[in-house]
Residue, then its C-alpha position, 0 to 999 in steps of 0.5 A: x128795456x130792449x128795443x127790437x127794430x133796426x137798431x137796438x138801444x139800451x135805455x138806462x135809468x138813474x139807478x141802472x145808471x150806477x152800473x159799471x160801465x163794463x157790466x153795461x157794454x156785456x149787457x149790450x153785446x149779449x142782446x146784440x147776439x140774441x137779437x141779431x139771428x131773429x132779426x137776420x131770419x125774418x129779413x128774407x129780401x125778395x129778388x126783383x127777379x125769378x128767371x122770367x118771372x119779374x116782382x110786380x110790387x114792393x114785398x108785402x110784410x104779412x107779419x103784422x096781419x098775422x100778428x093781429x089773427x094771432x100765431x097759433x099754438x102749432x106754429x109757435x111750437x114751429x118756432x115761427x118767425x115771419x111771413x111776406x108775400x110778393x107777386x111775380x108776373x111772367x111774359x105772357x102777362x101770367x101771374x103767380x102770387x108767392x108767400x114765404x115762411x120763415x122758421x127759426x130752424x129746418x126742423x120747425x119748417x118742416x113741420x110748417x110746410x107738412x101741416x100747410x101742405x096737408x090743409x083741406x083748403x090749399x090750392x090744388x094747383x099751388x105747391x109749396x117748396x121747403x129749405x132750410x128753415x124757409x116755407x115758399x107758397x107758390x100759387x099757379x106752380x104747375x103752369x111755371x116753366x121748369x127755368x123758372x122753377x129751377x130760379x126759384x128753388x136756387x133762390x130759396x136754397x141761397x136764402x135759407x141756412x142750408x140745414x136739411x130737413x129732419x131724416x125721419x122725413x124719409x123714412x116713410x114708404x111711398x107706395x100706398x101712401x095717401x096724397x099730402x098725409x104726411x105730418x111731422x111734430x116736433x111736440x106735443x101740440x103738432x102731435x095731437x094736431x097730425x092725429x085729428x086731422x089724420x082721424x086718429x084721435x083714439x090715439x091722443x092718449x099716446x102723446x105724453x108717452x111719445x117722450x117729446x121731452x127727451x127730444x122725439x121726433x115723430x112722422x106721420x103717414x096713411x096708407x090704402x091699398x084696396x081693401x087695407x090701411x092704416x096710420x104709419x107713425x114713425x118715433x125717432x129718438x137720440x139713442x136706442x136706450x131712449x127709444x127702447x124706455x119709451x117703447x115700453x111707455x107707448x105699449x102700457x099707453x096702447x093698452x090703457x086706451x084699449x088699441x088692441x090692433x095697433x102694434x108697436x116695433x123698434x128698430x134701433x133708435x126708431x120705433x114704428x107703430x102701426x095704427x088700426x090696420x085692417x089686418x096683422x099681415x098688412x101691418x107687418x108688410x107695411x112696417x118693413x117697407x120703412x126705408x130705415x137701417x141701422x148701421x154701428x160705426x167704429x172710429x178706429x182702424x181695423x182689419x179683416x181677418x182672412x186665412x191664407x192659403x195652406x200651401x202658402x202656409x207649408x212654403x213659409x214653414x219650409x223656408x223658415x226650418x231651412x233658415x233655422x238650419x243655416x244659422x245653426x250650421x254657421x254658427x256650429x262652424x264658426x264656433x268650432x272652427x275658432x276653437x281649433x285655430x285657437x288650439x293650434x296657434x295657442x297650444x295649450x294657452x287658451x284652452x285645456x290648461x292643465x293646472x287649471x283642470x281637476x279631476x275628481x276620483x273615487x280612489x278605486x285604483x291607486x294610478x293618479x289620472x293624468x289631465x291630459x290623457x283626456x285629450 
């Protein structure tokens, strides 16, 4: 079997024993590779100092707590990895307690740092901060000085593996956007989660028609402004043939759950669906501050085709005619010319040889034509 810890150690028994020692050795390496990324993202050392702020105790590791309470199913689909804390004491005897989640990539901790962001019960004076595929909890943040602010975020960017979050995390307008609405799933389990919470569970029937499985991305947000609102949730995928087979999927699933004053619109590889709006127009107004747009890419050079100016085009053909005429004069000259000094140095040598020449008559008067009468 294969142990996971600070080592990894391959126990073989008798008969795994009989095994070709190269067979064993690729065993081994294999589970290094594999192994050696998990081990590498949950060990996240905290610094024993942020700008002014000074670690007060040893990290603590969570995971086993957790491990007891059980990983929820939204975290699992997260890819999930680890979690520790660590409590971090100012000059002035302030404190501010830390909690760093560890993802296996930037899209699941985004995903984790949305639903965390969102809970009823955070902290309003806590704040998180994501990067790369790190979650830091941060108690107290508003009462940090921006220093120290600026050490903690380029200690979790140096931490992380430097991958941005998802683009679709930007696609969503801000204005009229609810405080902390915002959700991202990047399965079904977060997406039926993000509309629960969101008071959206009319819509669960959209979850199997969202294509999770042709690897969607979904975002979430709900808007107000006065009297109107609404749900934004914003569908991204691979390719616009993918978004256009599902689009016709989430329209047959609108229907069959009866959401006649939702609608749905693509653009590109992404698709927007407007979820119970107080009114079409506010829809509509809603969907066009989406902050996405779509541009075609050509790998080869090209180049933009103008008209030139006719005067120049008139130039141009003048200076060619002349051109033209200059080459045909010289050559003329210079055929011509060769053809007389010829004559003169070689009469009758080169050209006009009369006992090369024949002459064909008719016969309509008996004087025979002399050659050289032609000349």
């Amino acid at each position: 079997m294969i142990h996971l810890g600070t080592s990894v150690s391959l126990v073989v028994s008798n008969k795994v024993g009989l095994m070709r020692p190269r067979f064993a050795i690729l065993v081994v390496t294999a589970a290094f590779f594999l192994i050696t990324p998990l081990l590498r993202a949950a060990d996240v050392p905290w610094p024993p100092q942020l700008g002014s702020l000074k670690a007060k105790f040893d990290a603590e590791d969570l995971h086993s707590k957790r491990a007891l309470t059980g990983v929820t199913k939204q975290e699992q689909e997260a890819g999930f990895v680890a979690l520790s804390s660590q409590t971090y004491e100012g000059g002035n005897g302030a404190g501010s307690q830390m909690i760093l989640y560890t993802y296996r990539d930037s899209s699941g901790a985004y995903q984790g740092y949305t639903f965390l962001r969102g809970q009823p019960a955070a902290n309003p004076a806590a704040d998180m901060i994501v990067r790369g595929n790190l979650v830091l909890w941060v108690s107290g943040y508003a009462a940090i000085s921006p220093e120290d602010r600026k050490s903690i975020g380029t200690w979790l960017e140096s931490a992380s593996d430097h991958v941005a979050s998802p683009p679709v995390a930007d696609y969503l307008p801000t204005k009229g956007m609810e405080g902390r609405t915002q959700r991202y799933s990047l399965g079904p389990i977060a997406f039926r989660q993000a509309l629960m919470e969101l008071g959206r569970s009319d819509a669960a029937s959209l979850t199997d028609a969202a294509g999770f499985s042709s690897h969607a991305e979904a975002m979430f947000g709900a808007y107000k402004n006065g009297k109107d609102s609404a749900t934004l949730l914003l569908l991204e995928y691979p390719t616009p043939q993918l978004a256009e087979l599902h689009l016709r999927h989430l329209q047959r699933a609108l229907a069959d759950a009866k959401l006649t004053t939702s609608s749905i619109e693509r653009k590109g590889s992404l698709l927007s669906i407007v979820l119970a709006p107080t009114s079409p127009e506010y829809a509509d107004k809603l969907r066009g501050s989406v902050n996405y747009e779509t541009q075609v890419t050509w790998n080869e050079p090209s180049s933009t085709a103008t008209d030139p100016p006719i005067t120049s085009t008139l130039v141009k053909i003048i200076i060619a005619t002349f051109v033209f005429m200059g080459v045909t004069l010289v050559l003329g000259i210079a055929f011509g010319g060769v053809r007389v000094i010829t004559k003169r140095l070689f009469p009758g040598k080169v050209f006009d040889r009369k006992e090369q020449i024949e002459v064909l008559q008719l016969g309509l008067s008996g004087k025979p034509i002399d050659p050289t009468d032609l000349y």
